[in-house]
C-alpha positions, 0 to 999 in steps of 0.5 A, spaced: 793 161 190 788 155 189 781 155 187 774 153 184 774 158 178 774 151 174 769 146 178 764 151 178 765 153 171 765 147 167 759 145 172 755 150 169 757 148 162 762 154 160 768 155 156 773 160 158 771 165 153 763 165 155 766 165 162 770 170 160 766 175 157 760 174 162 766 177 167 770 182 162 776 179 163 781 175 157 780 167 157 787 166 158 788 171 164 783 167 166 785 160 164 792 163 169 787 164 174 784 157 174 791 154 173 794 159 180 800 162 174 797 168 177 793 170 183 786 175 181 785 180 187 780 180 192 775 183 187 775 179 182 774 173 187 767 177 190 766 178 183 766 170 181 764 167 187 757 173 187 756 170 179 756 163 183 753 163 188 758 161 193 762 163 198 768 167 197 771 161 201 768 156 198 771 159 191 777 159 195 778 152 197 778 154 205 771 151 207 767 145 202 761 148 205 758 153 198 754 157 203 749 157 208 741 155 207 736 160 208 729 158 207 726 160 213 727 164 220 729 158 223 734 159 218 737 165 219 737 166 226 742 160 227 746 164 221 745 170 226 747 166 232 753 163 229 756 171 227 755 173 235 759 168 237 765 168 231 762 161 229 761 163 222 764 170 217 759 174 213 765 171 207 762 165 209 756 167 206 754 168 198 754 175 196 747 174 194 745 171 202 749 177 205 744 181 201 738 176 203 739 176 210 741 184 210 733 186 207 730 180 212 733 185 218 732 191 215 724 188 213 722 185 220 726 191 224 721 191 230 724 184 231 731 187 234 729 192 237 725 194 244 725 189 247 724 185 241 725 177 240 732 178 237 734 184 241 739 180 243 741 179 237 742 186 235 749 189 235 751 183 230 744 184 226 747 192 225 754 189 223 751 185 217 748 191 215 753 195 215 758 190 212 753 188 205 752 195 205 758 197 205 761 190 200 756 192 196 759 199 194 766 197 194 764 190 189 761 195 184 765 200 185 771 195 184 767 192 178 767 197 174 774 200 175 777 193 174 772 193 167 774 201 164 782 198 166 781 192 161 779 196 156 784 200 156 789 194 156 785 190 150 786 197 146 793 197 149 795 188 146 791 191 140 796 197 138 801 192 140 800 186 135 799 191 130 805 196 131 808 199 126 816 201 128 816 207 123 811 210 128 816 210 135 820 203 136 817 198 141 822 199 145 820 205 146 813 204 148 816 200 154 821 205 155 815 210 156 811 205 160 816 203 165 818 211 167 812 212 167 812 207 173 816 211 177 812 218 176 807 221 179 799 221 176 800 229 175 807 228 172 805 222 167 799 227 165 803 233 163 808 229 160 802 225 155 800 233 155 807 235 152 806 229 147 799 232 145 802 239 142 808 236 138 808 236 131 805 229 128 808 225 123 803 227 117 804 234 119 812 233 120 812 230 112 808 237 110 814 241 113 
Protein backbone atom coordinates (compact mmCIF):
# COMPACT_ATOMS: atom_id res chain seq x y z
CA UNK A 1 0.00 0.00 0.00
CA UNK A 2 1.30 3.42 -0.96
CA UNK A 3 1.62 6.30 0.99
CA UNK A 4 2.79 9.42 2.66
CA UNK A 5 4.45 8.13 6.07
CA UNK A 6 7.75 9.13 4.72
CA UNK A 7 6.96 12.76 3.11
CA UNK A 8 5.09 13.79 5.88
CA UNK A 9 7.91 12.67 8.38
CA UNK A 10 11.06 13.98 6.73
CA UNK A 11 8.82 17.38 6.27
CA UNK A 12 8.94 17.55 9.80
CA UNK A 13 12.29 16.80 10.24
CA UNK A 14 11.83 13.36 12.12
CA UNK A 15 14.24 10.39 12.10
CA UNK A 16 12.39 6.96 12.06
CA UNK A 17 13.14 6.54 15.86
CA UNK A 18 11.54 10.04 17.08
CA UNK A 19 8.87 9.04 14.70
CA UNK A 20 8.71 5.86 15.94
CA UNK A 21 8.26 6.69 19.45
CA UNK A 22 5.95 9.35 19.20
CA UNK A 23 3.78 6.79 17.82
CA UNK A 24 4.61 3.55 19.95
CA UNK A 25 5.85 1.65 17.29
CA UNK A 26 9.32 -0.03 16.36
CA UNK A 27 11.23 2.20 13.66
CA UNK A 28 11.89 -0.95 11.37
CA UNK A 29 8.20 -1.94 11.16
CA UNK A 30 7.77 1.44 10.76
CA UNK A 31 10.56 1.77 7.83
CA UNK A 32 8.37 -1.48 6.32
CA UNK A 33 5.29 0.63 6.49
CA UNK A 34 6.95 3.50 4.68
CA UNK A 35 8.57 0.98 2.08
CA UNK A 36 4.90 -0.94 1.55
CA UNK A 37 7.13 -4.43 2.81
CA UNK A 38 3.81 -4.30 5.19
CA UNK A 39 0.47 -2.90 5.13
CA UNK A 40 -0.55 -1.05 8.85
CA UNK A 41 -4.18 -1.51 9.44
CA UNK A 42 -6.69 1.01 9.43
CA UNK A 43 -5.97 2.23 12.85
CA UNK A 44 -2.47 3.13 12.70
CA UNK A 45 -3.16 5.28 9.52
CA UNK A 46 -6.16 7.33 11.47
CA UNK A 47 -3.38 7.37 14.09
CA UNK A 48 -0.57 8.85 11.87
CA UNK A 49 -2.56 11.07 9.46
CA UNK A 50 -4.55 12.39 13.19
CA UNK A 51 -0.68 13.23 14.34
CA UNK A 52 -0.23 14.98 10.66
CA UNK A 53 -3.03 16.77 10.41
CA UNK A 54 -3.98 15.34 7.39
CA UNK A 55 -6.40 13.25 5.86
CA UNK A 56 -6.44 9.63 5.96
CA UNK A 57 -6.73 9.88 2.20
CA UNK A 58 -4.26 12.20 1.93
CA UNK A 59 -1.58 9.67 4.00
CA UNK A 60 -2.76 7.31 1.56
CA UNK A 61 -2.22 8.79 -1.89
CA UNK A 62 -6.20 8.65 -2.92
CA UNK A 63 -6.41 12.65 -2.93
CA UNK A 64 -3.41 15.51 -3.03
CA UNK A 65 -5.66 17.78 -1.28
CA UNK A 66 -4.21 17.22 2.90
CA UNK A 67 -7.67 18.71 4.01
CA UNK A 68 -10.17 21.05 3.88
CA UNK A 69 -9.86 24.97 5.39
CA UNK A 70 -12.04 25.97 8.06
CA UNK A 71 -11.36 29.55 8.98
CA UNK A 72 -14.74 30.80 8.85
CA UNK A 73 -18.52 29.96 8.59
CA UNK A 74 -18.37 30.40 4.68
CA UNK A 75 -15.84 27.71 5.46
CA UNK A 76 -17.85 25.11 6.87
CA UNK A 77 -21.06 25.34 5.23
CA UNK A 78 -19.28 24.67 1.81
CA UNK A 79 -17.88 21.69 3.85
CA UNK A 80 -21.39 20.98 5.02
CA UNK A 81 -22.94 21.31 1.72
CA UNK A 82 -20.23 19.08 0.23
CA UNK A 83 -21.06 15.97 2.85
CA UNK A 84 -25.19 16.40 1.86
CA UNK A 85 -24.45 16.01 -1.64
CA UNK A 86 -21.48 12.91 -1.32
CA UNK A 87 -19.30 15.58 -2.92
CA UNK A 88 -16.83 14.91 -0.10
CA UNK A 89 -16.28 11.89 2.90
CA UNK A 90 -15.57 12.87 6.64
CA UNK A 91 -12.09 10.96 5.76
CA UNK A 92 -11.64 13.79 3.51
CA UNK A 93 -11.12 15.68 6.50
CA UNK A 94 -8.16 15.67 9.10
CA UNK A 95 -9.27 14.15 12.59
CA UNK A 96 -8.72 17.35 14.11
CA UNK A 97 -11.26 19.28 11.43
CA UNK A 98 -13.62 16.38 11.98
CA UNK A 99 -13.68 17.45 15.74
CA UNK A 100 -13.57 21.14 14.89
CA UNK A 101 -16.45 21.03 12.45
CA UNK A 102 -18.57 18.51 15.13
CA UNK A 103 -17.92 21.21 18.33
CA UNK A 104 -19.16 24.11 15.59
CA UNK A 105 -22.36 22.45 15.34
CA UNK A 106 -22.61 21.33 18.55
CA UNK A 107 -21.99 25.18 19.78
CA UNK A 108 -24.38 26.88 17.26
CA UNK A 109 -26.97 24.13 17.44
CA UNK A 110 -30.02 26.80 17.18
CA UNK A 111 -28.43 27.26 13.55
CA UNK A 112 -29.87 23.41 12.58
CA UNK A 113 -32.94 23.59 14.16
CA UNK A 114 -36.49 25.15 13.99
CA UNK A 115 -36.42 26.72 11.06
CA UNK A 116 -33.01 27.73 11.41
CA UNK A 117 -30.45 28.99 8.91
CA UNK A 118 -28.79 25.55 8.20
CA UNK A 119 -32.06 23.27 8.90
CA UNK A 120 -31.51 22.20 5.78
CA UNK A 121 -28.39 21.25 6.60
CA UNK A 122 -29.64 19.10 9.48
CA UNK A 123 -29.68 15.42 9.00
CA UNK A 124 -25.69 15.56 7.45
CA UNK A 125 -24.77 17.83 10.61
CA UNK A 126 -26.35 15.17 12.77
CA UNK A 127 -23.97 12.60 10.86
CA UNK A 128 -20.69 14.31 11.29
CA UNK A 129 -21.60 14.01 14.89
CA UNK A 130 -22.23 11.05 15.57
CA UNK A 131 -19.29 9.73 13.30
CA UNK A 132 -16.44 12.07 14.96
CA UNK A 133 -17.90 10.86 18.01
CA UNK A 134 -17.92 7.53 17.23
CA UNK A 135 -14.19 7.58 15.29
CA UNK A 136 -12.88 9.22 18.15
CA UNK A 137 -13.74 6.34 20.85
CA UNK A 138 -13.11 3.68 18.30
CA UNK A 139 -9.18 5.59 17.55
CA UNK A 140 -8.67 5.83 21.17
CA UNK A 141 -9.68 2.45 22.07
CA UNK A 142 -7.67 1.04 19.07
CA UNK A 143 -4.74 3.40 20.01
CA UNK A 144 -4.34 1.81 23.22
CA UNK A 145 -4.87 -1.49 22.41
CA UNK A 146 -2.22 -1.50 19.36
CA UNK A 147 0.25 0.09 22.41
CA UNK A 148 -0.53 -2.75 25.33
CA UNK A 149 -0.18 -5.20 22.31
CA UNK A 150 3.48 -3.73 21.20
CA UNK A 151 4.51 -3.86 24.48
CA UNK A 152 3.89 -7.21 24.77
CA UNK A 153 5.61 -7.92 21.64
CA UNK A 154 8.94 -5.68 22.45
CA UNK A 155 9.08 -8.19 25.66
CA UNK A 156 8.62 -11.08 23.50
CA UNK A 157 11.77 -10.01 20.69
CA UNK A 158 13.77 -9.35 24.05
CA UNK A 159 13.11 -12.77 25.54
CA UNK A 160 14.11 -14.10 22.42
CA UNK A 161 17.31 -12.26 21.67
CA UNK A 162 18.36 -13.27 25.08
CA UNK A 163 17.02 -16.98 24.95
CA UNK A 164 18.84 -19.40 26.69
CA UNK A 165 18.15 -23.19 25.40
CA UNK A 166 18.52 -24.98 28.84
CA UNK A 167 15.30 -23.15 29.85
CA UNK A 168 13.05 -24.79 26.77
CA UNK A 169 14.52 -24.96 23.05
CA UNK A 170 13.20 -22.01 20.46
CA UNK A 171 11.70 -24.27 18.81
CA UNK A 172 9.65 -25.13 21.33
CA UNK A 173 8.43 -21.70 22.01
CA UNK A 174 7.49 -21.57 18.11
CA UNK A 175 5.98 -24.95 18.68
CA UNK A 176 3.69 -23.32 21.42
CA UNK A 177 3.14 -20.26 19.58
CA UNK A 178 1.52 -21.50 16.45
CA UNK A 179 -1.11 -24.36 18.47
CA UNK A 180 -1.86 -21.56 20.31
CA UNK A 181 -3.02 -19.90 16.77
CA UNK A 182 -5.46 -22.81 16.46
CA UNK A 183 -7.16 -22.84 20.23
CA UNK A 184 -9.37 -20.81 21.69
CA UNK A 185 -8.65 -17.57 24.10
CA UNK A 186 -10.17 -19.66 27.14
CA UNK A 187 -8.04 -23.04 26.04
CA UNK A 188 -4.51 -20.94 25.67
CA UNK A 189 -5.50 -19.41 29.13
CA UNK A 190 -6.05 -23.05 31.03
CA UNK A 191 -2.92 -24.33 29.15
CA UNK A 192 -0.59 -21.09 30.59
CA UNK A 193 -2.86 -21.84 33.83
CA UNK A 194 -1.31 -25.60 33.86
CA UNK A 195 2.13 -24.26 32.74
CA UNK A 196 1.86 -22.11 36.12
CA UNK A 197 1.46 -24.72 38.58
CA UNK A 198 4.56 -27.22 37.11
CA UNK A 199 7.72 -27.33 39.16
CA UNK A 200 9.97 -24.84 38.00
CA UNK A 201 13.65 -25.28 37.08
CA UNK A 202 15.12 -24.32 40.49
CA UNK A 203 12.55 -26.30 42.33
CA UNK A 204 13.06 -29.47 39.76
CA UNK A 205 17.12 -28.92 40.76
CA UNK A 206 16.13 -29.19 44.68
CA UNK A 207 14.27 -32.63 44.30
Amino acid sequence: MENRIKELRLERGMTLKELGKALGVRDNTLSQYETGKRNPQYGFLEEVAEYFDVSVEYLTKDTDRRNYPMKNRDDIEKILRKLDNNELHLTNLSHLTAIRLSLWILNNHNLFVNGGELNGLARVAQMVVEDTTRSEQTLKYYSSSRKKINKSVDKIDDLLINFEDEYASSSQVLKFIELSKNLSYENVDKTLKFMSKLPTLDEEEDY
